[in-house]
N, C-alpha and C positions, 0 to 999 in steps of 0.2 A: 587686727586679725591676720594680717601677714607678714606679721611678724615672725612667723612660724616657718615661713617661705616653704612653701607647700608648692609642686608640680606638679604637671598633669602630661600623658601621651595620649592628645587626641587621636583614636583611629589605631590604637593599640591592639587592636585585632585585625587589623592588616598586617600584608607583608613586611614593610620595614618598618611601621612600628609596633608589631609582635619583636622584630629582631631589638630594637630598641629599650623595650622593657624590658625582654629577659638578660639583656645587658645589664642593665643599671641594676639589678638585684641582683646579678652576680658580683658588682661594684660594693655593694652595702647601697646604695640605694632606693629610697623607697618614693615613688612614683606613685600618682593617682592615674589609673588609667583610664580611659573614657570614651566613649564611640556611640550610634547611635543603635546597635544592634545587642539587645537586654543579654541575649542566651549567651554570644559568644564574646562580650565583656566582663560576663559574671564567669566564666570558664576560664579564661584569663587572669581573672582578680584570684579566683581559689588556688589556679595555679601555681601563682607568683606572690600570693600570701601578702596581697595589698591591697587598698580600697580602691574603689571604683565608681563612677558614677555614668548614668545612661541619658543623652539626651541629642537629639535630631537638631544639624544647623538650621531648619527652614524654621525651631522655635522663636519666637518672638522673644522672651527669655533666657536665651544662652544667657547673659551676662549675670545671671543670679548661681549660674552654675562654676566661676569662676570670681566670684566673689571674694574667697578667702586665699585665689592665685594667685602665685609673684611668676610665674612663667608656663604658657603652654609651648611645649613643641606639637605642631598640627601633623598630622601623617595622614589624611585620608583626601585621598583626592578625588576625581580628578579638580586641582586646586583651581581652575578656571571657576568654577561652581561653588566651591568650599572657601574659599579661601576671605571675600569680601564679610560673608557672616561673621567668621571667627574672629578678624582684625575688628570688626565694628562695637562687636563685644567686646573684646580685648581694650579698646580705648574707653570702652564703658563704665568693664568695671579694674580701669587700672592695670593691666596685665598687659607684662611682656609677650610678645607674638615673635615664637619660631617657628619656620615651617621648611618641609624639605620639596619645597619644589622644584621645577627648570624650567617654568612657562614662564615666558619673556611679559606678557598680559598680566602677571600674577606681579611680577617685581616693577611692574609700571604704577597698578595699580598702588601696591604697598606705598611705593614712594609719592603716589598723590596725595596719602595721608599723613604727610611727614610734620606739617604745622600742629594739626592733632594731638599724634602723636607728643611731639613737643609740649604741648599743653596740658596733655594728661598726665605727660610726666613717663612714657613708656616706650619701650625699645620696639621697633617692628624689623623684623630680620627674617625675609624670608631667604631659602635656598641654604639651608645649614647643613645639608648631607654633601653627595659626592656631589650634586647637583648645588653651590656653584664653589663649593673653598679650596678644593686645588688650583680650578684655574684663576680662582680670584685673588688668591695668591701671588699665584704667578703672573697675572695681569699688573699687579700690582709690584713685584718685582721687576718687570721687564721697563716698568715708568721708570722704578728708579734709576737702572740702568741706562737709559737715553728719555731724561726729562724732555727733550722738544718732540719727541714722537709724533706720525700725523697720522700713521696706522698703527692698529694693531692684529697679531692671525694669532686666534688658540685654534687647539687641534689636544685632541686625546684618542688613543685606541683601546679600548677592553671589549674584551669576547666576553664579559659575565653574561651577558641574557637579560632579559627584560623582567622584571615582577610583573602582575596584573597590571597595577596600577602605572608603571610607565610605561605597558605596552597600550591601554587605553590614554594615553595624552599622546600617545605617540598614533595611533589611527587619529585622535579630534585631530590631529596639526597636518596630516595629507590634505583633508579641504582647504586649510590656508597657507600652504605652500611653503618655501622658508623667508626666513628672515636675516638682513644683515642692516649693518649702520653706516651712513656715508654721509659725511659733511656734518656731523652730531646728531641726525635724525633717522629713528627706524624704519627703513622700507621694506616693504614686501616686495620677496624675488621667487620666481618659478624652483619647483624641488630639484637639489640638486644642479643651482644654477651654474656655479662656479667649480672645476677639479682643478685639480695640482699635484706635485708627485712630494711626498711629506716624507722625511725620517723623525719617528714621532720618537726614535731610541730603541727601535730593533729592526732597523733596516726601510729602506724607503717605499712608500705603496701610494697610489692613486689615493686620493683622499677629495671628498666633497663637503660644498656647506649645506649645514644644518643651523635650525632656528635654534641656537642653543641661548640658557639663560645671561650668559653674559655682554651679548648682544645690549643688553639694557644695564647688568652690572658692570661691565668691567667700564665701561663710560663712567660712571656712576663713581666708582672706584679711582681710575685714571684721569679720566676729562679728554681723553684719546679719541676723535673725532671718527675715525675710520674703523671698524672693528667685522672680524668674519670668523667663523668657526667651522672648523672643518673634523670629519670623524672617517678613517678607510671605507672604501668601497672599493668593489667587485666593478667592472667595465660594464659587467652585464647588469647588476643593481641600478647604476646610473642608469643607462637606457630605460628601464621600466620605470625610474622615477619619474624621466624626462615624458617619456608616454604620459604619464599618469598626470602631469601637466591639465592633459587635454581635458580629463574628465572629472578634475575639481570638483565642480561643480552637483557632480552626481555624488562622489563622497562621502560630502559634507550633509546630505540630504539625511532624513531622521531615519527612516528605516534602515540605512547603508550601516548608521554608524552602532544603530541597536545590534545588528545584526552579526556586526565586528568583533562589539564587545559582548555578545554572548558566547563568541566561540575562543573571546579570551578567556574568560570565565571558565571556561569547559577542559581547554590545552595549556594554558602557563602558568604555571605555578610559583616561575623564583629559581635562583640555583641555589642548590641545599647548601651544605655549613663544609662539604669538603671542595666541592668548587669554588667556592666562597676564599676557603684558605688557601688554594694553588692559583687563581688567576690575579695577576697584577695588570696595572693601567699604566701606558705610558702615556706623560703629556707634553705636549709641545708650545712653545709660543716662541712668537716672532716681533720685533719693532721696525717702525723707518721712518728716517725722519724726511726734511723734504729735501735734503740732501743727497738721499740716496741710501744713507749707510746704516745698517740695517746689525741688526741684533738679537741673539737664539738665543732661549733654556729649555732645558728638559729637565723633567725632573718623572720618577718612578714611583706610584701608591700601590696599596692595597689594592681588593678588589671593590670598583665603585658600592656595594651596598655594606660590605663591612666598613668604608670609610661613613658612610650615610651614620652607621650606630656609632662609632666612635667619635667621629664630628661632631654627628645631633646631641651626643652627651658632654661631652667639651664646652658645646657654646650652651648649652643648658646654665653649665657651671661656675660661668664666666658670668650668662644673665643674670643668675641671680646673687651678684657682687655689683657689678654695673650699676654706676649714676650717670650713666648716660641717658635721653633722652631722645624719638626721632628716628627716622625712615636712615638704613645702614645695610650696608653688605657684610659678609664676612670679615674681611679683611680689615675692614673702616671699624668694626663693630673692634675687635683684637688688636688683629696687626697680622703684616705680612710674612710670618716667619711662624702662623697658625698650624700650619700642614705639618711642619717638624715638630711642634710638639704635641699633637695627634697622634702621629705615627711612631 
């Protein structure tokens, strides 16, 4: 039955994978799209003049829904929640599993099911948008350039603005504060633990860490013991984060976080298609080894949610050629020279 190698965009009536399908059908493309909400899937489908199917991850049954799939990219998150149903199906019934996320929990998890995977014979790759193939790229270049490396720093700057949906994974991660990797193991450190003064390729800014996804990929990737991610901040951002330390706790509480994400719901929308086209990202990385001597790239993309459609359909393309098998990052899944032929 898959012979036919049939796709699907879970969550295709979200922000980025709305932008993701109406991509690949201006591509020639035809895409099943999929989500769990009847009205605004089937408005989508008539849209975009493709089939569609309707079904809720907390089904018992996803995996009769992906039956006749050679590849899902997942889009709806927040993927803390989403993400273990749709891999568990995916090894169920034989489907490659892509997802766009940057939760560090999400690409832990993926990789616990990497024997699985292996056995079923199926690629799990999550993090195929902007969240994580530039820097995993560039993670990935920076090894080859000083193989003994014992750290490694990414860092990127975009002003695009947040979608719904990362600006809710972005309130769940103030209750757990950030994350970095020291000694090959990830710790949790207070928000905004660490600043630095970065030139990420337009000039140098105070910059702080954030739990970003590579904290677990680019290890993953490199084998680079030491790993921190850092994104610009304001002097006075930092302060409020560091405050915000104190009250964790209260955050994280259920009503705080309902309460957060109904007034995302209400105020972000996404940046449209013309800020989309004039914002670019610059990204930074850094190596050193125990030596001392130390080694920079910078490299220039798109705007993170245009790389997200362009990405997410790339490694689509790639999946379903692939006899690979097994828990993979971008780069591992390709190669590290992905971003240049993206862009």
């Amino acid at each position: 039955m898959k012979n036919m190698k049939k796709w699907m965009i879970y969550g295709a009536n979200g922000y980025s994978g709305k932008l993701i399908a109406e991509q690949a059908i201006k591509q020639g493309l035809k895409p099943i799209v999929a989500g769990r909400n009847k009205a605004s899937i089937e408005a989508i489908s008539e849209q975009l003049d493709c089939q569609h199917r309707v079904f809720d991850l907390s089904d018992n049954s996803i995996a009769q829904y992906l039956d006749d799939i050679s590849v899902v990219i997942h889009c709806a998150g927040p993927f803390s929640q989403t993400a273990e149903p749709m891999i568990k199906a995916c090894l169920q019934s034989k489907t490659h599993y892509l997802d766009i996320t940057g939760e560090i929990s999400v690409f832990e998890l993926a990789k616990s099911y990497d024997q699985q995977a292996k056995g079923a014979g199926v690629v799990l790759c999550p993090g195929v948008g902007f969240d994580v193939i530039p820097t995993d790229c560039l993670a990935s270049q920076l090894k080859e350039l000083m193989p003994d490396a014992s750290h490694l720093t990414l860092g990127f700057d975009s002003k695009s603005g947040f979608s719904p949906g990362t600006a809710k994974t972005s309130v769940e991660g103030l209750a757990s504060g950030g994350s970095v990797r020291k000694d090959g193991e990830i710790i949790q450190v207070p928000l905004a633990a660490k600043t630095r003064k970065i030139d990420f390729g337009n000039g140098e800014k105070l910059a702080m860490t954030i739990p970003w996804g590579d904290v677990s990929t680019a290890h993953f990737t490199t084998g680079i013991p030491n790993i921190e991610v850092y994104i610009p901040a304001s002097p006075n951002l930092v302060k409020k984060l560091k405050r915000m330390n104190y009250l964790r706790w209260f955050l994280g509480m259920g009503f705080v976080q309902n309460f957060m994400k109904k007034r995302i719901d209400k105020s972000v929308k996404g940046p449209n298609e013309e800020q989309r086209s004039k914002l670019k990202t610059y990204l930074w990385g850094e190596v050193k080894n125990a030596k001392g001597e130390v080694k920079e790239l910078r490299l220039v993309t798109s705007n993170g949610y245009t790389l997200t459609v362009t990405g997410g359909l790339k490694m689509v393309e790639h999946t379903l050629k692939t006899e690979k098998a097994g828990y993979f990052t971008p780069s591992t899944l390709v190669n590290n020279q992905l971003l240049t032929e993206i862009e």
